[in-house]
C-alpha positions in Angstrom: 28.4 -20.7 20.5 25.1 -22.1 21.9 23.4 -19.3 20.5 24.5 -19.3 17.4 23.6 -22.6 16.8 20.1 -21.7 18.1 20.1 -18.9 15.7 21.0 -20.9 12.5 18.4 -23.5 13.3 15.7 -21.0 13.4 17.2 -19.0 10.0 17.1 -23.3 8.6 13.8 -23.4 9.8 12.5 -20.2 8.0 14.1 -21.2 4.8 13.1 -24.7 4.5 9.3 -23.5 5.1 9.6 -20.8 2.3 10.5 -23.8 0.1 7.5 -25.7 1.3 5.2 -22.9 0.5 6.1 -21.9 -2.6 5.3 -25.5 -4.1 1.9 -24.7 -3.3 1.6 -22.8 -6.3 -2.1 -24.1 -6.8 -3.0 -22.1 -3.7 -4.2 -18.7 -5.7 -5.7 -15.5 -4.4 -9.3 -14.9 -4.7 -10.7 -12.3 -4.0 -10.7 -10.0 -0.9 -13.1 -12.0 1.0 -12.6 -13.1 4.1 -10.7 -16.5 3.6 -8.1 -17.9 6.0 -5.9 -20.8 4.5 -3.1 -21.7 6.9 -1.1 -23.5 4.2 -0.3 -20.1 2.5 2.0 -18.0 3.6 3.9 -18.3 6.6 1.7 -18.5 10.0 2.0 -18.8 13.3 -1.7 -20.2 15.2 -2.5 -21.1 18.6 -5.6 -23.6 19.0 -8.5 -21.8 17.6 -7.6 -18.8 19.7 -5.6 -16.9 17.4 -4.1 -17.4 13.5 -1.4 -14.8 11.8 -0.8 -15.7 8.1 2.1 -13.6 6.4 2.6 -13.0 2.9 5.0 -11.2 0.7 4.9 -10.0 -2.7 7.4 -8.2 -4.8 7.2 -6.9 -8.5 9.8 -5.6 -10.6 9.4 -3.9 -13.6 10.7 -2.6 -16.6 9.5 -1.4 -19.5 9.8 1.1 -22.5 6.9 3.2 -24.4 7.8 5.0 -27.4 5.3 8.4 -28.5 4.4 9.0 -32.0 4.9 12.0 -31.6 8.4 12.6 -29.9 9.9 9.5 -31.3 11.6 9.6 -27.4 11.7 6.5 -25.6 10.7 7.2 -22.4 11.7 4.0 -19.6 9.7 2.8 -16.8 12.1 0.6 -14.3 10.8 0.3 -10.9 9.8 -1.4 -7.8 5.7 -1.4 -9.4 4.5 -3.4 -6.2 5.9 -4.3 -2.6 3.3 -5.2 -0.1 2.9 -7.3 3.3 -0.4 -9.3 4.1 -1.7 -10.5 7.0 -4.5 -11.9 7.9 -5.8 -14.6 10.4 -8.7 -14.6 13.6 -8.5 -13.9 17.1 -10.5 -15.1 20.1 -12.3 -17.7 17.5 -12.2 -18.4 13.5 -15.1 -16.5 13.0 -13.2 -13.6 14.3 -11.4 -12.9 11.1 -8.9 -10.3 10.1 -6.9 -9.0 7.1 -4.5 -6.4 6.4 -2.3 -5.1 3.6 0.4 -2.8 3.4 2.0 -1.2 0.8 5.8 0.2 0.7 6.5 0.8 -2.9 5.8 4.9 -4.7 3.4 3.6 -7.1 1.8 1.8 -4.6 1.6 4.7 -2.1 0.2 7.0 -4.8 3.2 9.2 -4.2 2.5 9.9 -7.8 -0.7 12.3 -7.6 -0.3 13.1 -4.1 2.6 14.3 -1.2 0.8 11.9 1.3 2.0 8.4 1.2 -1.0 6.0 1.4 1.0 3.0 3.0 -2.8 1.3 3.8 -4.5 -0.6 1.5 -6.7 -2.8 3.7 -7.6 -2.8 7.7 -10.8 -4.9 7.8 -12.2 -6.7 10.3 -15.0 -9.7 9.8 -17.6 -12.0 11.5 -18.3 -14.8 9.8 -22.0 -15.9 10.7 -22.2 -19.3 9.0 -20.6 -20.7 5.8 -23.1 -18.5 3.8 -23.2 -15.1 5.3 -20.2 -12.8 7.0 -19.7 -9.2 7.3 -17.0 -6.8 7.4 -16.0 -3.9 8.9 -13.1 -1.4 7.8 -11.0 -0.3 4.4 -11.3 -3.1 1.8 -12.2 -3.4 -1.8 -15.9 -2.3 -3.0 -17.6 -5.4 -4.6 -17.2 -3.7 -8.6 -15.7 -5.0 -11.6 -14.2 -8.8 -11.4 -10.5 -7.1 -12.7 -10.7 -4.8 -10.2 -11.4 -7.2 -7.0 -8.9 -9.8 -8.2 -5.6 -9.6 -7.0 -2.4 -7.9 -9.2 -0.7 -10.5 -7.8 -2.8 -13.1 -9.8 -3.2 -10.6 -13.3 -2.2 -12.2 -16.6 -0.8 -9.1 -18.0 0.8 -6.6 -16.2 -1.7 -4.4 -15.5 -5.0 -4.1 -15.8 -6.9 -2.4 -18.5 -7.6 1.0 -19.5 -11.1 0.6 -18.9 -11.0 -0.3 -15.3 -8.3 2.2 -14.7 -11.3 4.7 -16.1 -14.4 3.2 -14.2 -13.3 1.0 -11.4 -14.6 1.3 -8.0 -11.5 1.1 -6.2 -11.4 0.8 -2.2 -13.7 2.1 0.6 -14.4 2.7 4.1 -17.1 1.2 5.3 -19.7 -1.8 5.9 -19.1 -5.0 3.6 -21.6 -7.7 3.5 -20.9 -11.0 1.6 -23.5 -14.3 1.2 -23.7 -17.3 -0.8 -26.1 -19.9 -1.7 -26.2 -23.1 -3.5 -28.9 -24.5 -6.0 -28.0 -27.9 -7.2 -24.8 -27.6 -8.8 -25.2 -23.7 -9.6 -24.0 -21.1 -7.1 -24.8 -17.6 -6.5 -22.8 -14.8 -4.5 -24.1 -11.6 -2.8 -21.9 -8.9 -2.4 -23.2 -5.2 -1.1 -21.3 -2.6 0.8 -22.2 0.8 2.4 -19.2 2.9 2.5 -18.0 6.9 3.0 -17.8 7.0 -1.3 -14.4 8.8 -0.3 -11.6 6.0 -1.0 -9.3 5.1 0.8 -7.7 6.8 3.9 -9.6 9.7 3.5 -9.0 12.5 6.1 -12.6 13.7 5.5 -16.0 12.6 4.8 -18.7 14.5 2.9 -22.6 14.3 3.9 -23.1 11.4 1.3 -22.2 7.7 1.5 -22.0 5.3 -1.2 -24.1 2.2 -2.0 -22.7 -0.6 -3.9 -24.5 -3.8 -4.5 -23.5 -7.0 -7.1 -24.4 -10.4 -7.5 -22.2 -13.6 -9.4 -24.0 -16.2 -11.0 -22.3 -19.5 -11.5 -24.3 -21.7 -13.5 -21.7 -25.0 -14.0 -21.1 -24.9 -10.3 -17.7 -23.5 -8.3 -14.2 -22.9 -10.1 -11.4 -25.1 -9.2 -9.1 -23.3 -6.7 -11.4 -20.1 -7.1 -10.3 -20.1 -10.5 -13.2 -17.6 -10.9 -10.9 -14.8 -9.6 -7.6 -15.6 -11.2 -6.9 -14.7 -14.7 -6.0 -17.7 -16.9 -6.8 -21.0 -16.9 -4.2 -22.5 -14.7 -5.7 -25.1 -13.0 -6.5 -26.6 -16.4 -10.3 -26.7 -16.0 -11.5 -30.1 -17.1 -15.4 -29.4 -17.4 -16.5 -26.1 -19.0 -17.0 -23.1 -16.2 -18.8 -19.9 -16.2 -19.5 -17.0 -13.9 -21.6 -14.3 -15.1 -22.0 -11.2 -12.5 -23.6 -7.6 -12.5 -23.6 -4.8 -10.2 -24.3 -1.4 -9.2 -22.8 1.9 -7.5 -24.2 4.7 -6.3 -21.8 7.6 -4.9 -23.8 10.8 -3.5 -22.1 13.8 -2.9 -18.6 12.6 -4.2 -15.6 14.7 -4.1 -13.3 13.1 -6.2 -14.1 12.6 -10.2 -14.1 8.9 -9.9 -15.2 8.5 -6.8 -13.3 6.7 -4.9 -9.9 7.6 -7.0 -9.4 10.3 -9.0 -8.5 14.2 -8.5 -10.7 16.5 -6.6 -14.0 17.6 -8.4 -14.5 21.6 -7.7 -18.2 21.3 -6.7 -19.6 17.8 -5.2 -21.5 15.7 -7.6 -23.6 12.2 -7.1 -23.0 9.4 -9.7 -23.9 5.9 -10.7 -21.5 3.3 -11.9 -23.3 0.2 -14.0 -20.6 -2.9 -14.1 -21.6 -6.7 -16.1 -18.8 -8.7 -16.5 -18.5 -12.6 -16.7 -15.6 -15.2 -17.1 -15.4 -18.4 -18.5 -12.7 -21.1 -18.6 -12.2 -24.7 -20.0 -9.0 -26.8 -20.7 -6.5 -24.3 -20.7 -8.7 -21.4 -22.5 -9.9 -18.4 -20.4 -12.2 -16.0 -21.8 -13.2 -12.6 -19.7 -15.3 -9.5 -20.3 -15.8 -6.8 -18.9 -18.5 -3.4 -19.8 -18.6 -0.3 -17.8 -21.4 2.7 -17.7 -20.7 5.8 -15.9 -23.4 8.8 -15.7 -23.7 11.9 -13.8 -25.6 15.2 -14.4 -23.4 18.3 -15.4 -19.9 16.3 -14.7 -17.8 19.1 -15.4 -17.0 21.6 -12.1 -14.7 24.5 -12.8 -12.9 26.5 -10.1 -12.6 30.7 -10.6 -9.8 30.3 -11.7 -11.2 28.4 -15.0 -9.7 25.1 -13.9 -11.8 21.9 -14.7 -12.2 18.4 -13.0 -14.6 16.3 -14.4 -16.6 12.8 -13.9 -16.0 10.5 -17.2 -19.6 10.3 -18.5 -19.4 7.7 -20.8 -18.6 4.0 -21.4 -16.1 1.0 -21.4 -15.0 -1.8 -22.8 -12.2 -4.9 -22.3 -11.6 -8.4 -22.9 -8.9 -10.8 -22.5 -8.8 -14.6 -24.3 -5.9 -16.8 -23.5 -4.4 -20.5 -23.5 -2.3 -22.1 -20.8 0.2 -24.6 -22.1 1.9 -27.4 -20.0 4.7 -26.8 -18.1 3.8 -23.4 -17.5 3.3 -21.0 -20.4 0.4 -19.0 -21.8 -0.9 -16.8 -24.6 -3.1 -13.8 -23.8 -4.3 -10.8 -26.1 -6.6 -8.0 -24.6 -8.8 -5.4 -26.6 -9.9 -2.5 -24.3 -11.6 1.0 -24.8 -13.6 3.9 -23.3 -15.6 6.3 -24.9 -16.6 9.7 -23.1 -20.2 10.6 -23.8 -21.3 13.9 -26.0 -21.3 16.3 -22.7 -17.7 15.6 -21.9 -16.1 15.3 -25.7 -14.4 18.3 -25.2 -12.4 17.9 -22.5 -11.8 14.2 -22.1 -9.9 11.4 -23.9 -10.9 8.1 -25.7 -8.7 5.3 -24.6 -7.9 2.2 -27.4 -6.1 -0.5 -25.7 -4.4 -3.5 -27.9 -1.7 -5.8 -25.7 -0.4 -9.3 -26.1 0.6 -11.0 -23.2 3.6 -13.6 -22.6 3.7 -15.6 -19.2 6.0 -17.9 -18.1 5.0 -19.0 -14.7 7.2 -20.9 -12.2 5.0 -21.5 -9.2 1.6 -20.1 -10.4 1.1 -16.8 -10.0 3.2 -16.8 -7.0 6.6 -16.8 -9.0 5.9 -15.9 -12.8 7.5 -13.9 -15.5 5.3 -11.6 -17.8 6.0 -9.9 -21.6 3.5 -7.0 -22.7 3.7 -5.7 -26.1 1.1 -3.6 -27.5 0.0 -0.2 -28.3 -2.5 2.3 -26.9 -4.4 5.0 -28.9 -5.5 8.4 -27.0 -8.0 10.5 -29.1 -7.8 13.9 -26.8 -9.4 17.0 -28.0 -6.0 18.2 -28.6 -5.2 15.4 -31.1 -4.5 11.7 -31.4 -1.7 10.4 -29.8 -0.3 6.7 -29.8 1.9 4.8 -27.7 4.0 1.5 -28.7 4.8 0.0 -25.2 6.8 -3.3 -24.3 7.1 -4.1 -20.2 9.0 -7.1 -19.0 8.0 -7.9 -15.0 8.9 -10.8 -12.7 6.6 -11.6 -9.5 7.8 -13.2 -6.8 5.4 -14.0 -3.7 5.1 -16.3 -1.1 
């Protein structure tokens, strides 16, 4: 009987701190930077000697997309995202830590391959001073702002066509991270050298890949690292901006986007060119994103007359939206590629149109999200178009 008791106070205890957290719905994700907040999640710390902070974040979906051409609905209910953080220090704070797992099919690329890729991060950091750390391990490259920010703090339910055409993805390697302050402006460093293979790759080629961007914010920091988050939830009451720019360079890559992708048939070396910037005042949030890929002879072809191919060419997306007390919010996306001339006849333009509905209960933590929109794919085939309407609910702590 004793234990039992003991046992109910510790399942009271676990409940009534879930609770706490999830009112602090102001507490958003940034980016994949090294950033240990004990408030979130649920943690367990000893002195300075050693910090575990556990999250948890679950996102069901369900949609429908109907084909011009069929006049089929075809449904897409699922489990989109399950995934378990942690991250914290050992020995000291500067010590840092962070790792995320994911358990859901999508998530484990089960999709496009027979391995399951249960890791998405295992990075370790040392954080020199409040202006300069370093990591070590599997972590997001420094690319496109969409990219880096988490799904978990996304104002539609997915992001665009464009990043899913030119973004950088994840990497193994070296991750190096600075910031300095003039005035009231601020300006973030970002470079990594990495295998240029994605992530959990069994083998490396002879080349690496060099990534390198830089953030400009000219009206000084976000509130609440609004700067990653899409939307204007923390209700910005002076006028902020952050303009960034970067560059990739993958040598010897195996896969046709790099990091992602399917296996090229002969290696190739590419550069990736990323400017995007977002801006947000009282309520409104405006972001941008543009995109140039280029390589030299991108298509490979097996004997077999098989091709994989790099997408030579360019991309577009942005998002405007408004935030309306309690908790609701507005957003409409325009997005697009276009493959350049030496690719035309093999690859697809991508038109992307979506309005966005959010209802959100704790932030992005708990939220509910309506997409309705269409997509247009000019393949070399012939055009096709795609109605689409996805319904998804979040839930995180």
């Amino acid at each position: 009987m004793v234990k039992l008791k003991k046992v109910k106070k510790v399942i009271f205890f676990v409940f009534v701190k879930l609770l706490l957290i999830s009112d602090l719905y102001a507490q958003n994700e940034t980016d994949e930077r090294a950033l240990v907040r004990i408030q979130d999640g649920i943690s367990l710390q000893r002195d300075t000697l050693f910090l575990l902070n556990l999250r948890l974040r679950i996102q069901n979906r369900f949609g429908i997309i109907l084909n011009d051409q069929t006049n089929t609905p075809e449904f897409d209910a699922r489990v989109r995202r399950l995934r378990l953080r942690l991250d914290g220090y050992v020995l000291s704070p500067r010590v840092q830590y962070y790792v995320q797992l994911s358990f859901s099919q999508a998530d484990q690329e089960l999709d496009r391959s027979n391995t399951p890729q249960i890791i998405r991060d295992a990075i370790l950091y040392y954080v020199f001073s409040d202006k300069f750390y370093m990591g070590f391990g599997q972590s997001k490259l420094p690319g496109n702002r969409q990219r880096v920010i988490s799904s978990g703090s996304l104002q539609f339910v997915d992001r665009s066509l464009a990043n899913a055409t030119f973004n950088l993805d994840r990497d193994f390697g070296f991750f190096f991270y600075y910031n300095e302050h003039f005035s009231t402006q601020k300006i973030n460093v970002k470079a990594a050298i990495t295998t240029g293979e994605g992530r959990n790759a069994q083998i490396t080629s002879a080349g690496l890949c060099y990534t390198g961007r830089i953030e400009w914010l000219p009206f000084g920091k976000f509130l609440n690292a609004g700067d990653f988050t899409e939307g204007d939830l923390e209700i910005e009451k002076y006028f902020k901006l952050s303009l960034a720019a970067g560059y990739s360079f993958n040598k010897n890559a195996s896969r046709t986007g790099g990091q992602i992708g399917g296996q090229l048939f002969e290696h190739r070396n590419f550069s990736t060119f990323i400017a995007d910037g977002i801006a947000k005042y009282y309520g409104w949030a405006l972001q941008a994103e543009y995109f140039r890929r280029h390589t030299i002879n991108p298509i490979t072809q097996n004997t077999d007359g098989q091709i994989a191919f790099v997408y030579n060419g360019s991309g577009y997306a942005a998002q405007l939206s408004k935030f309306f007390s309690p908790g609701w919010e507005v957003a409409l996306r325009l997005a697009t590629t276009v493959p350049d001339e030496d690719i035309k006849a093999v690859a697809t333009r991508f038109d992307e149109y979506l309005t966005g509905v959010s209802r959100y209960l704790r932030g992005h933590r708990i939220k509910a999200q309506l997409n309705v929109g269409y997509t247009d794919r000019f393949q070399p085939s012939g055009r096709q178009r795609d109605a689409l309407l996805t319904f998804q609910v979040e839930f995180g702590f």
